[in-house]
N, C-alpha and C positions, 0 to 999 in steps of 0.2 A: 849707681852709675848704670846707665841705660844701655850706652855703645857696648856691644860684648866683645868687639874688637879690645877696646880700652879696656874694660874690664879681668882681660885675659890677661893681660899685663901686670897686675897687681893680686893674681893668684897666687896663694902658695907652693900650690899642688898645677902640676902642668898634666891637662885632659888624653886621657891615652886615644889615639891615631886608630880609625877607621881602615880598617883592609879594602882593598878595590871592590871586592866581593860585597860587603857589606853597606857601600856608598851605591852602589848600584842598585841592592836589593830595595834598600831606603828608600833611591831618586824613582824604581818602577813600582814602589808603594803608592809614595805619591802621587806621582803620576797616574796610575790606572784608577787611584779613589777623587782626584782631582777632574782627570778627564775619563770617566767611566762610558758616556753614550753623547759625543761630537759628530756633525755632520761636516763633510768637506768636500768641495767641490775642485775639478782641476782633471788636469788633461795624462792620458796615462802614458810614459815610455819606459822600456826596457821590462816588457811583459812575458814572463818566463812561465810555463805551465811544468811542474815538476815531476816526476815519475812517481811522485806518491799522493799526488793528487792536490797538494797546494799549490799554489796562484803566488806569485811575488811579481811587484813590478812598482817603480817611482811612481807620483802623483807630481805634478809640478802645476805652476801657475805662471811659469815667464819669470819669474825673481825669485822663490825658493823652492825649494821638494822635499816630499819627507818620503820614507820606505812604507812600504802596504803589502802585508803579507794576508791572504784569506787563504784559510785551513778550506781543509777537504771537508768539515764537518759544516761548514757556512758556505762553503758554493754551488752546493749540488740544492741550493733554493734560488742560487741566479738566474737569469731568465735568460743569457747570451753567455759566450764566454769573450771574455773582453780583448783587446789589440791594441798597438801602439797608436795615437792619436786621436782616441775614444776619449771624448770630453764626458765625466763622470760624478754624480755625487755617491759619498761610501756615507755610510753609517757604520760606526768604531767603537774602538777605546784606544788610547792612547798609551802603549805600553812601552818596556826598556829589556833591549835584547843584551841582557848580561852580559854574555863572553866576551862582547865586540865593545859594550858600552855603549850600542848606538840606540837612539832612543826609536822608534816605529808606532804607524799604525793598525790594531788588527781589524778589517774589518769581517763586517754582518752584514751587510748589505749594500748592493751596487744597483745602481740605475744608472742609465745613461741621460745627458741632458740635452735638453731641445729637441726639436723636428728633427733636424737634421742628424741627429743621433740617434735617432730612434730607429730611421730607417733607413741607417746602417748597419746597425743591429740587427734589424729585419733583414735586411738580404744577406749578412753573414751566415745569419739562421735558415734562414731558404735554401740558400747553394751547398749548404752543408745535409741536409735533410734530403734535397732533390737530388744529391751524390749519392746519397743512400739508398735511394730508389723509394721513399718511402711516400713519395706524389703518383705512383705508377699506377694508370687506371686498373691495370689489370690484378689489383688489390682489392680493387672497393668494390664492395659488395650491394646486392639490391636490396632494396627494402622487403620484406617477407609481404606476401598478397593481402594476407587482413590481418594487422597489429592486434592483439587484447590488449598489450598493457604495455604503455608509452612509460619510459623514465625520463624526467627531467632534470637533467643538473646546471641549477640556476638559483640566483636568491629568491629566498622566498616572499620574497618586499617588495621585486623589482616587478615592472611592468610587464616583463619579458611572459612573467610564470600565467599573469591572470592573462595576457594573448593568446595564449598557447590552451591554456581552460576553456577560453572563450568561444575560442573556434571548435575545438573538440564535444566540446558538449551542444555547443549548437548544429555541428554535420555529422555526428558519428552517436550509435546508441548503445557501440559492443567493445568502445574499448573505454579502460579505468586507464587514470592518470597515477605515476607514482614521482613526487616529488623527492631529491634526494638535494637539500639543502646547499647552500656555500656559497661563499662571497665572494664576487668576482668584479672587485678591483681592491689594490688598496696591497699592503706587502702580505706575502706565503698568499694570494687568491689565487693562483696558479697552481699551487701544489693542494688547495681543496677543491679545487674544479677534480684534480688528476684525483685524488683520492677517491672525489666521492664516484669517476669513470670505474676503479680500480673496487670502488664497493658494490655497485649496481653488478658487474661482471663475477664477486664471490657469492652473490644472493643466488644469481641464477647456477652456480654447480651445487648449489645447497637444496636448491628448492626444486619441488616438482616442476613437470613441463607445463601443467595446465596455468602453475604462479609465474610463470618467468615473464624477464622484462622480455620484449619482442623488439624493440628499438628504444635510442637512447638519443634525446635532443639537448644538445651542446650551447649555452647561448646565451645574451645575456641584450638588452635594447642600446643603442649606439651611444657613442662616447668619443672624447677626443683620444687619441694616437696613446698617450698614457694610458686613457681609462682603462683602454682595451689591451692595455699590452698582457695583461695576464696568459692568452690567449694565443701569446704566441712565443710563450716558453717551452723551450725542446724537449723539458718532461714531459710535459702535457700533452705534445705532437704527439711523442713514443708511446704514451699510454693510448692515445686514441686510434693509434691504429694498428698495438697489440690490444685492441678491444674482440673481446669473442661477439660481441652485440651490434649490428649495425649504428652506426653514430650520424646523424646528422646535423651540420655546424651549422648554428642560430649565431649570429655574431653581429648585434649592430642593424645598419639602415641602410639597405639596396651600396653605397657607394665603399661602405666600409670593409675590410679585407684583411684576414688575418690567416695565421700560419694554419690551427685548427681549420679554416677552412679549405686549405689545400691537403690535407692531412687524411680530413673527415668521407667517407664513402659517400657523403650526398653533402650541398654547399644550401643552405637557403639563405636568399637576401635578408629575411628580416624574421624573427621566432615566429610570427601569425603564419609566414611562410611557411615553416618549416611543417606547422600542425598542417595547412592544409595538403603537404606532399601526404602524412599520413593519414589522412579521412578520404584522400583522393582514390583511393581504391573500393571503400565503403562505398560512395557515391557511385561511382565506375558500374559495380554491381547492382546496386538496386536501382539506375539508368536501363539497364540494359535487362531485368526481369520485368518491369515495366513494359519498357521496348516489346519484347517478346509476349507478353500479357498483351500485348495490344490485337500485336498481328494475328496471338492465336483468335482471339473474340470473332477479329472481322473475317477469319478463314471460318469459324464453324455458323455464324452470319452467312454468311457466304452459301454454305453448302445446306442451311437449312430453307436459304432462299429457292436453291438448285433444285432441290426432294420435293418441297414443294409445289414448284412450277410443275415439275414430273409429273406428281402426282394429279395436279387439275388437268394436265393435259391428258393422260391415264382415263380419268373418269371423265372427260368429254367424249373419249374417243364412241365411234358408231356403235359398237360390237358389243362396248359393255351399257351403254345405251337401250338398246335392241332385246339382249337377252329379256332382261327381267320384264321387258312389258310382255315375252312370246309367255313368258310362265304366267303372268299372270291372265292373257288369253285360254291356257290349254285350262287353268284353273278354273275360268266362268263357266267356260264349255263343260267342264266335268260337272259344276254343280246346275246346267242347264241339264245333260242326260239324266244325269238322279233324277230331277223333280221330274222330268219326263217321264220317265220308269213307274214311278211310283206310283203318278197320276193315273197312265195308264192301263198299272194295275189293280187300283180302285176302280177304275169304270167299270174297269169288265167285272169286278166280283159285285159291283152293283147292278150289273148285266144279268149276272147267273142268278143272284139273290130275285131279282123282278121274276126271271123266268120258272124259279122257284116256285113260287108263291101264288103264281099261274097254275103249274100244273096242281099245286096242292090242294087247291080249290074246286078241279075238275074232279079230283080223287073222290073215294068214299073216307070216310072217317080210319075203318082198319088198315087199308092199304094205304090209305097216307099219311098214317103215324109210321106203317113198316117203311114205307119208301124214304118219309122226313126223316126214319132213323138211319135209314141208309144212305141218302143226300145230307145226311150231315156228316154222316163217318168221311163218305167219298170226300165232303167238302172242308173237313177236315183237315183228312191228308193235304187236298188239294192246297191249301192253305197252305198247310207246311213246306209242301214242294213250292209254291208260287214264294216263301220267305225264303228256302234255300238255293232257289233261279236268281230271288232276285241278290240276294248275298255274295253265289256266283260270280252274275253278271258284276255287279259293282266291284267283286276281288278283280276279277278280268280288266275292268276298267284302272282299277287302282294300279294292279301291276302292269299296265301296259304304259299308264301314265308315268310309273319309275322309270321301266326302260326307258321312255321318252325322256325323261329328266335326266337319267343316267348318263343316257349319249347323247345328248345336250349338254350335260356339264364337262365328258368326255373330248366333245369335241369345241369345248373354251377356248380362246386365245391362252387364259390366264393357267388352265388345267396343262395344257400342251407346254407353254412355258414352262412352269413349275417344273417338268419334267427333263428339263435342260434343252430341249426345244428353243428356238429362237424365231423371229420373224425377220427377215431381210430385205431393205427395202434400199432403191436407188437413190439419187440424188434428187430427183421427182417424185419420190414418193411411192413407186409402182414396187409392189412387191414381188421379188425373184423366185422363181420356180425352177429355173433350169440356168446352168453355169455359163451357156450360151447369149443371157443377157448381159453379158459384164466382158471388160477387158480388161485388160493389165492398166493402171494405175488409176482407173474409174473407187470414187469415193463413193461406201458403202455405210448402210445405218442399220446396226443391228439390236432388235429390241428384245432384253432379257426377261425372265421374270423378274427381277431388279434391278431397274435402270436400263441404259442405254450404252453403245459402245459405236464408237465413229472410224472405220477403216479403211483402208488402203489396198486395193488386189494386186498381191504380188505373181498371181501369175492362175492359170485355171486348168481345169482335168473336165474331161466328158467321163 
């Protein structure tokens, strides 16, 4: 017999009686292996937050409701905390609360449904946050002058990562990229964005100062209202801005807007954005050594132009002109008196020699070998005196020609200068002698031994 109703009828033996306890434990046997992991949808009322950190509150649909209890062990991965009228899908099990008999169920995860619930969500999260003070400018910190070493926390698949590569390695030569993995959308992508903020921040009290991260880019490339919701979980806020690391929030395409980005010490519209706030200081610097590379070129251009104008006009001038042609007049003239001299002192010993040779022939033979020997000794000597007159004379000529050179060079323009000496000349050109050519504010040209100096009379002394 099949019916076990009927069957029971015709037992011998009548089945000993289940305790309440034991129908219970049985109905949330089955129950939790029957419905182990159901999704359900419906609008939340009479939502209780407990003092020990569970969530209770109805689910309903308009025509039934069942109880929704999430432990403290499953909420602290919600992304809001939920309110009366929040239209909702939970992810559960379907379990049986013994003592009461009523059956429930527990969830693991809550999203909200629709637009319209998303971004209610969002400004419940906003006003709660921005009460806290945690949007206050005067929190967020600047970016450091020159980054070495950017972290990225973003997936490694997405678009986001190789923008951000892209641009770094194309504007910047001194800072290395360090990716730190995680998935940012989809359930728990919120609490591995927060993690991997919370790893990049134990790397740097670990590591030397020269390894550390220097900024940290938050981000991921645009999405709808969901994709992005990761981003705007109140863990995630709170970690990013107890971040010890500058954080800048890459979140999405120019129009899109999340909590991380009110959160974060700098906001960029789009991750390309974000790398180039951080090469924008690189660039900044090697602009402006550049810049200054320039100006110094055409300042020492400039003054090499200056020296040299100086200088031909220096060497035009009359005086250094003049000098070298009077030395080399006193020069011709010295080797005109030599040859004069010398000329003149051959004549005459060809004079004496003729006159010689006359009387020597009037002579007798003895007396004019006595006399030849004595007109020779005499001529001689004579000889030596006539090489040491003329020796004399040409030292007399020589040093008379130093002194001449001497104070000739003494009295140089360029010898006087040298000696801090100056030449002072008016605005015409006429040079001043006496303080009595000048007056108070007459513009004055004074010529150094290097260079030139253009003045002003503030006032005169006799």
């Amino acid at each position: 017999m099949k019916n076990p109703l009927l069957q029971s009828l015709f037992d011998d033996q009548e089945p000993e009686p289940l305790t309440v306890s034991q129908l219970n434990a049985q109905v949330r046997s089955d129950l939790e292996r029957r419905f182990s992991s159901v999704w359900v949808e419906g609008e939340i009322i009479n939502f209780a937050a407990a003092r020990s950190g569970h969530w209770y509150f109805t689910l309903h649909d308009g025509l039934t409701q069942i109880k929704v209890a999430v432990y403290k062990a499953s909420n602290w991965r919600i992304r809001f905390q939920p309110f009366d009228g929040l239209q909702v899908r939970l992810r559960g099990r379907i379990t049986l609360y013994e003592p009461r008999g009523e059956y429930q169920m527990l969830a693991e995860s809550l999203e909200p449904v629709g637009e319209g619930a998303l971004k209610v969500a969002f400004e419940e999260i906003r006003s709660r946050l921005e009460r806290e003070g945690l949007f206050d400018e005067a929190l967020k910190r600047a970016l450091p002058p020159f980054p070495r070493k950017v972290g990225v926390v973003t997936s490694p698949n997405g678009a986001a990562f190789f923008d951000i590569l892209h641009v770094l390695s194309r504007r910047t030569r001194s800072v290395s990229i360090v990716l730190i993995p995680t998935r940012v959308q989809g359930e728990n992508s919120g609490e591995e964005i927060r993690q991997g903020i919370l790893f990049a921040n134990e790397y740097n009290l670990r590591a030397e100062e020269r390894h550390r991260i220097d900024v940290l880019i938050v981000g991921r490339g645009g999405g709808s209202s969901e994709d992005l919701w990761a981003f705007n979980e109140e863990r995630l806020a709170r970690a990013i801005r107890g971040s010890l690391i500058p954080v800048i929030s890459a979140v999405g395409h120019e129009v899109d807007f999340t909590i991380a980005d009110l959160v974060a010490d700098l906001r960029a519209a789009t991750p390309s954005a974000a790398a180039e706030m951080v090469a924008q200081r690189e660039d900044d610097l090697e602009a402006y050594i550049n810049g200054r590379t320039q100006d110094l070129a055409q300042i020492i251009n400039y003054k090499l132009l200056q020296a040299r104008s100086d200088l031909q006009e220096l060497a035009l001038a009359p005086v250094f002109a003049e000098f070298p042609g009077r030395i080399r007049d006193w020069r011709y003239r010295l080797d005109d008196s030599s040859e004069q001299m010398r000329e003149a002192f051959e004549a005459k010993l060809k004079f004496s020699a003729t006159r010689l040779e006359r009387s020597v022939s009037r002579l007798s033979p003895a007396r004019l070998a006595a006399r030849a020997a004595a007109n020779g000794t005499r001529l001689a000597v004579l000889g030596q005196r006539q090489s040491a007159a003329i020796k004399r004379v040409i030292g007399r000529k020589e040093e008379g020609i130093k002194v001449g050179m001497a104070s000739l060079d003494a009295l140089s323009p360029l010898s006087v200068l040298g000696r801090g000496f100056s030449i002072t000349e008016n605005e015409r050109g006429d040079i001043l002698r006496d303080a009595k050519q000048v007056k108070k504010g007459d513009q004055l040209k004074i010529r150094l031994a290097n260079g030139k100096l253009k003045t002003e009379v503030l006032e005169t002394e006799e």
